[in-house]
VOPAGU-2260 file (C-alpha; in pm, 1 decimal, decimal comma):
REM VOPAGU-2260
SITE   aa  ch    i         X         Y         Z
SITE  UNK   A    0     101,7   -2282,1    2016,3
SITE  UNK   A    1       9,5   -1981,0    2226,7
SITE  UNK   A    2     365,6   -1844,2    2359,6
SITE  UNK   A    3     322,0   -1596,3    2644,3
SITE  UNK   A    4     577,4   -1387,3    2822,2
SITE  UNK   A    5     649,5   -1403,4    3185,5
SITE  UNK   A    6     817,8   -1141,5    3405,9
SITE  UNK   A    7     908,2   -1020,9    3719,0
SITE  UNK   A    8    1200,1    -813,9    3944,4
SITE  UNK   A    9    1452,9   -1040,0    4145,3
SITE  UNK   A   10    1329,2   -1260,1    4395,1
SITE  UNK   A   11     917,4   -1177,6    4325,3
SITE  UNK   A   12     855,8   -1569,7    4267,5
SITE  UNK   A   13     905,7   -1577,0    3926,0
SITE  UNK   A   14    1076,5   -1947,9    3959,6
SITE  UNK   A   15     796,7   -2034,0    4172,0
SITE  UNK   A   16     525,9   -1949,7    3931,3
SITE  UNK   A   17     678,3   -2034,5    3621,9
SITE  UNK   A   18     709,5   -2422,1    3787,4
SITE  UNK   A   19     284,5   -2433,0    3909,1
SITE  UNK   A   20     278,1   -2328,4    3547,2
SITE  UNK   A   21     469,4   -2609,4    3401,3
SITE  UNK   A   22     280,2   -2884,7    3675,0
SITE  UNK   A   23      -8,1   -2800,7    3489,5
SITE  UNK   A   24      95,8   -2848,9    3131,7
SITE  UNK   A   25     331,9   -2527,1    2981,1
SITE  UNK   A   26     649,4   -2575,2    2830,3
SITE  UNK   A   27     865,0   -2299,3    3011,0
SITE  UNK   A   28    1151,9   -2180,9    2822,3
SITE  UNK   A   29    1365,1   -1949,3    3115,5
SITE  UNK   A   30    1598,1   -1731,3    2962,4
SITE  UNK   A   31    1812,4   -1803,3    3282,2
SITE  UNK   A   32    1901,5   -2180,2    3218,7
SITE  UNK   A   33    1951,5   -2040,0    2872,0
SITE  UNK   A   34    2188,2   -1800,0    3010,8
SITE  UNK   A   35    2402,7   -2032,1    3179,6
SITE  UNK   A   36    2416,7   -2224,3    2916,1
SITE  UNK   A   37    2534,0   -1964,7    2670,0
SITE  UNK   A   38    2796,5   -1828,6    2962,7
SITE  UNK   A   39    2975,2   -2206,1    2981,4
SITE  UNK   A   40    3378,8   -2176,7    2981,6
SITE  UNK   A   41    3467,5   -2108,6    2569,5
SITE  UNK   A   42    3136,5   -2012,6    2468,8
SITE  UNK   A   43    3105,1   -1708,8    2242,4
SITE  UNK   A   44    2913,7   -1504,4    2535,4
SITE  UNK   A   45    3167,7   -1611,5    2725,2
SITE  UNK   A   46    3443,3   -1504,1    2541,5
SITE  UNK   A   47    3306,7   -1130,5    2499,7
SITE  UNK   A   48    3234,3   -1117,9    2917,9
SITE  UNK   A   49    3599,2   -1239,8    3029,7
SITE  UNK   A   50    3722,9   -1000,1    2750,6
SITE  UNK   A   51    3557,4    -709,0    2900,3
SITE  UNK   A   52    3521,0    -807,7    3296,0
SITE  UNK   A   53    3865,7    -976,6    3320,0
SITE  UNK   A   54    3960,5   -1307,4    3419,1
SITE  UNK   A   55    3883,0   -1189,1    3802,1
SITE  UNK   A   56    3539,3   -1323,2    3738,8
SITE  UNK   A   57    3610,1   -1642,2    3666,5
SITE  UNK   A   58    3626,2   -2012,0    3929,9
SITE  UNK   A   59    3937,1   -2213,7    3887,4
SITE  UNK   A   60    3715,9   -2420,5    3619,4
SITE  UNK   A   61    3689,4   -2118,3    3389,7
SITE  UNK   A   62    3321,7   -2102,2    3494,2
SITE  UNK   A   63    3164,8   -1749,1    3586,3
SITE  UNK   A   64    3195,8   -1694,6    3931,2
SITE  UNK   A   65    2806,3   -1489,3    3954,6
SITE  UNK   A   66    2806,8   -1359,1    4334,2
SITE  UNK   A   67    3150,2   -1183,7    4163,1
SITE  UNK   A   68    2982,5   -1018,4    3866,7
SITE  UNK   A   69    2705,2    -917,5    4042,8
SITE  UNK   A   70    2885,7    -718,4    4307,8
SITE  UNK   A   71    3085,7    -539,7    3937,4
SITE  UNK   A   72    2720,6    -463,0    3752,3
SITE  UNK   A   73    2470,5    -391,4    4046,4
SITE  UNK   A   74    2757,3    -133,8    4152,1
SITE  UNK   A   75    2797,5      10,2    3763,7
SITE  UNK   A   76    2472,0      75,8    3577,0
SITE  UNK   A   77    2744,6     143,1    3273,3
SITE  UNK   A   78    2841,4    -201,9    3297,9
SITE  UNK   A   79    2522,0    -362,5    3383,3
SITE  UNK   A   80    2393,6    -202,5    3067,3
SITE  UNK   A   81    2704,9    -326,7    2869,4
SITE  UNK   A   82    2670,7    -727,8    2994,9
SITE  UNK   A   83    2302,8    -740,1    2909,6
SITE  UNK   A   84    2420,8    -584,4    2546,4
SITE  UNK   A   85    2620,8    -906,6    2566,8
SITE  UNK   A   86    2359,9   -1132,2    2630,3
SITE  UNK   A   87    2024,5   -1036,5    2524,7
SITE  UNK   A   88    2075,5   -1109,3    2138,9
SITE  UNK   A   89    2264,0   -1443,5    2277,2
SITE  UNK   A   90    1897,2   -1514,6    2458,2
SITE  UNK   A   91    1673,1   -1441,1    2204,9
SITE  UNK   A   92    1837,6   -1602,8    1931,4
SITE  UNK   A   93    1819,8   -1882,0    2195,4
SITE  UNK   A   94    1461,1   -1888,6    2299,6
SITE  UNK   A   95    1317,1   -1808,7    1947,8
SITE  UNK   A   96    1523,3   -2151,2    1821,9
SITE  UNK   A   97    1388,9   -2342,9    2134,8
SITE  UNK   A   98    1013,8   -2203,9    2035,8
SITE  UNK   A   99    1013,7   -2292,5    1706,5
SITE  UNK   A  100    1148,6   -2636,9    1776,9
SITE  UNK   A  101     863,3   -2689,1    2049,9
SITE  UNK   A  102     615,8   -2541,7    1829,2
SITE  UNK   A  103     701,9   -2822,4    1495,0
SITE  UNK   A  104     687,3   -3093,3    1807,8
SITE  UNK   A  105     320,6   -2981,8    1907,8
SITE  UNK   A  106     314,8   -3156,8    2256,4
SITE  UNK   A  107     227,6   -2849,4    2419,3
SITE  UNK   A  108     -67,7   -2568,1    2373,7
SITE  UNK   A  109     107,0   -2271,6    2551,1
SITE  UNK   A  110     444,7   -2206,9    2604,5
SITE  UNK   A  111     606,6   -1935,1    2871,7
SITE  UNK   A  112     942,1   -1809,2    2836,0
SITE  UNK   A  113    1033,8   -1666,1    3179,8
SITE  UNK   A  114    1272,2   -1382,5    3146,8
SITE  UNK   A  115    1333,6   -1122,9    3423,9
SITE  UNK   A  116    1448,5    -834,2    3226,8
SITE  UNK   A  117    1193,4    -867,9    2875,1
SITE  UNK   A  118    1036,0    -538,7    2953,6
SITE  UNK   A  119    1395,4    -370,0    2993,0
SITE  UNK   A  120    1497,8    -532,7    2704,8
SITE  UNK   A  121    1209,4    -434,2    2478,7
SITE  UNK   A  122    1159,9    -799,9    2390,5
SITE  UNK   A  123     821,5    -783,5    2596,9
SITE  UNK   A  124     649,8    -699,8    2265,4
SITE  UNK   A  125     741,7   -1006,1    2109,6
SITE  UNK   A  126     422,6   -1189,9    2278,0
SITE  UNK   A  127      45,2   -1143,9    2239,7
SITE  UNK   A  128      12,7   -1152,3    2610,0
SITE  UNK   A  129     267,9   -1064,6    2958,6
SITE  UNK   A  130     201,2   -1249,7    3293,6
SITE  UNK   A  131     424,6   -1035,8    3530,8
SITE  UNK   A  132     451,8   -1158,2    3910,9
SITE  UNK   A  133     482,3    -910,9    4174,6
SITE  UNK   A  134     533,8    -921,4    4528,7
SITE  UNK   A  135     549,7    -660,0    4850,8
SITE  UNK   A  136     872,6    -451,2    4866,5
SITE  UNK   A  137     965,4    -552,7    5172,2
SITE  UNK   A  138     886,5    -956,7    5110,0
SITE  UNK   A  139    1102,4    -866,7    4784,4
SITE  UNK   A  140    1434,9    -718,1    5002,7
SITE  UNK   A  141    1372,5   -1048,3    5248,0
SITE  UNK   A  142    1390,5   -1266,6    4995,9
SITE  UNK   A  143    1703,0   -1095,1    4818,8
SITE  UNK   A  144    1892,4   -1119,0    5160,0
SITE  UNK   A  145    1803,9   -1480,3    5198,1
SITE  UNK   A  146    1887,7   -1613,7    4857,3
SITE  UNK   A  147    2191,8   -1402,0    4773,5
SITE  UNK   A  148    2307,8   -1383,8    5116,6
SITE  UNK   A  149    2385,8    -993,6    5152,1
SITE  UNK   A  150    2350,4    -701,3    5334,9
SITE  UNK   A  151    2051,0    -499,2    5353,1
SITE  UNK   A  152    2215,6    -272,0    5191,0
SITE  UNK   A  153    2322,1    -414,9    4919,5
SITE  UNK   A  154    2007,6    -612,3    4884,8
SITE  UNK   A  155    1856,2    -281,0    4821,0
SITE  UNK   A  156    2092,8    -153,6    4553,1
SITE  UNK   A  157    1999,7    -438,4    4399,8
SITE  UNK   A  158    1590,9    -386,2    4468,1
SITE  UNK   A  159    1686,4     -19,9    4348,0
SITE  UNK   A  160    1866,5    -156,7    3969,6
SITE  UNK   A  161    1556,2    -330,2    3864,2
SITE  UNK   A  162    1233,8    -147,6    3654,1
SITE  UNK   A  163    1015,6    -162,1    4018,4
SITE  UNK   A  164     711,5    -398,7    4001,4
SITE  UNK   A  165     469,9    -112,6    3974,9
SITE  UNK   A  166     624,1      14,4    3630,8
SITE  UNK   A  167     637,0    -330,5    3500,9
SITE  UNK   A  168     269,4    -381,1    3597,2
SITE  UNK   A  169     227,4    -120,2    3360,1
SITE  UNK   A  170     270,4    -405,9    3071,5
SITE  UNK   A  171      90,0    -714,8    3203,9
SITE  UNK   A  172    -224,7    -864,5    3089,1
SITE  UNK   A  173    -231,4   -1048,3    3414,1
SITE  UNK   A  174     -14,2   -1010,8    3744,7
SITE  UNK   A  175      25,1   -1250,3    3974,7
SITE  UNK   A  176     126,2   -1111,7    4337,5
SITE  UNK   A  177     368,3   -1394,5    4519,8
SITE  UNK   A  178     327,5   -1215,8    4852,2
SITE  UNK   A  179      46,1   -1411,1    5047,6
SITE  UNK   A  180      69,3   -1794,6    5132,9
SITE  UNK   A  181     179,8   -2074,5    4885,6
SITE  UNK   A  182    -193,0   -2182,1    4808,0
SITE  UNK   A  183    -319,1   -1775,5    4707,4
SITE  UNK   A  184     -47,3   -1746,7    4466,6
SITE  UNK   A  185    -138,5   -2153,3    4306,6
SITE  UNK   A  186    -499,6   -1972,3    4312,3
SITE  UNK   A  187    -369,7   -1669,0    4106,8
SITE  UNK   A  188    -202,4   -1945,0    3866,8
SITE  UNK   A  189    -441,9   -2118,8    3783,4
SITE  UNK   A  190    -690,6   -1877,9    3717,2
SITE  UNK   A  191    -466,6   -1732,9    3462,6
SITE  UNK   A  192    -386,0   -2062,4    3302,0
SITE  UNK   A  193    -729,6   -2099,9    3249,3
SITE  UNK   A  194    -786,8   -1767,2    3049,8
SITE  UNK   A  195    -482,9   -1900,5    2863,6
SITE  UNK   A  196    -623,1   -2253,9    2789,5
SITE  UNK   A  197    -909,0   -2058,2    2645,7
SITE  UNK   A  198    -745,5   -1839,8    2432,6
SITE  UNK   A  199    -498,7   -2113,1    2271,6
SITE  UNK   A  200    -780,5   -2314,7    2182,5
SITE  UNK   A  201    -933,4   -2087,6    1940,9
């Protein structure tokens, strides 16, 4: 099984691209489900975050309230940096278990685990080949606004936190650019599926 790596900066279509990918036949393991998963009320990751956030960040139901985090680590790169310390060996352990199972079942030929922070993370070089989806700055800020429902300004200290699209372009094998219409960035897809069809068939 071919297993590629797929990446991206908030709100570039990384969701979107990763589900044209699975339509046409790729497992896609996102390290964000896994995330939430590993982050459920008593978990170990969840354990180490209330012990060093507080219980201010959690619901009534002991779940994680995110909007409330967020505002904490896109204000404090210190404690941005310390919550991904939290989580990345969580996700990896996580994704490597949920490869190898997928691999022994052999229904699939390629398999993409989505993560938006793999270059960051310096798990990037764990795959023979890096899809990473861009998009226009200012479709990425819209997009931030929209979904996350925030202030310019804070949708740019957000934009501002990430590695920007043109460093992680730096690492791709193939980039996909979300910025056009629906049917240019299916195009893009596809014509990188294809170039992976190839290569897991040899």
């Amino acid at each position: 099984m071919l297993v590629v790596g797929l990446t991206g900066a908030m709100c570039t279509g990384k969701s979107t691209v990763a589900s044209m990918f699975a339509e046409l036949g790729c497992l896609i393991i996102d390290a964000d489900q896994v995330a939430r998963k590993l982050v459920e009320p008593e978990a170990p990751a969840w354990k180490r975050i209330v012990r060093l956030f507080g219980k201010d960040i959690l619901n009534k139901d002991k779940t994680i309230d995110r909007k409330k985090l967020a505002a904490i680590i896109y204000a404090d790169a210190g404690k941005r940096k310390l919550l991904n310390s939290i989580l990345h060996p969580f996700i990896l352990r996580e994704e490597e278990s949920l490869v190898k199972e997928a691999s022994k079942e052999g229904n699939h030929k390629i398999a993409i685990v989505s993560a938006a922070l793999m270059i960051e993370a310096g798990s990037s070089k764990r795959f023979p080949k890096i899809i990473v989806v861009t998009c226009s700055k200012e479709t990425q800020i819209e997009r931030i606004m929209k979904r996350e429902k925030i202030s310019r300004k804070e949708a740019l200290q957000r934009w501002s936190a990430q590695l920007s699209s043109k460093e992680k372009k730096k690492y791709a094998n193939y980039v996909i650019n979300t910025s056009g219409p629906f049917p240019k960035t299916r195009k893009q897809v596809v014509q990188v599926y294809e170039k992976l069809r190839r290569l897991a068939e040899k």
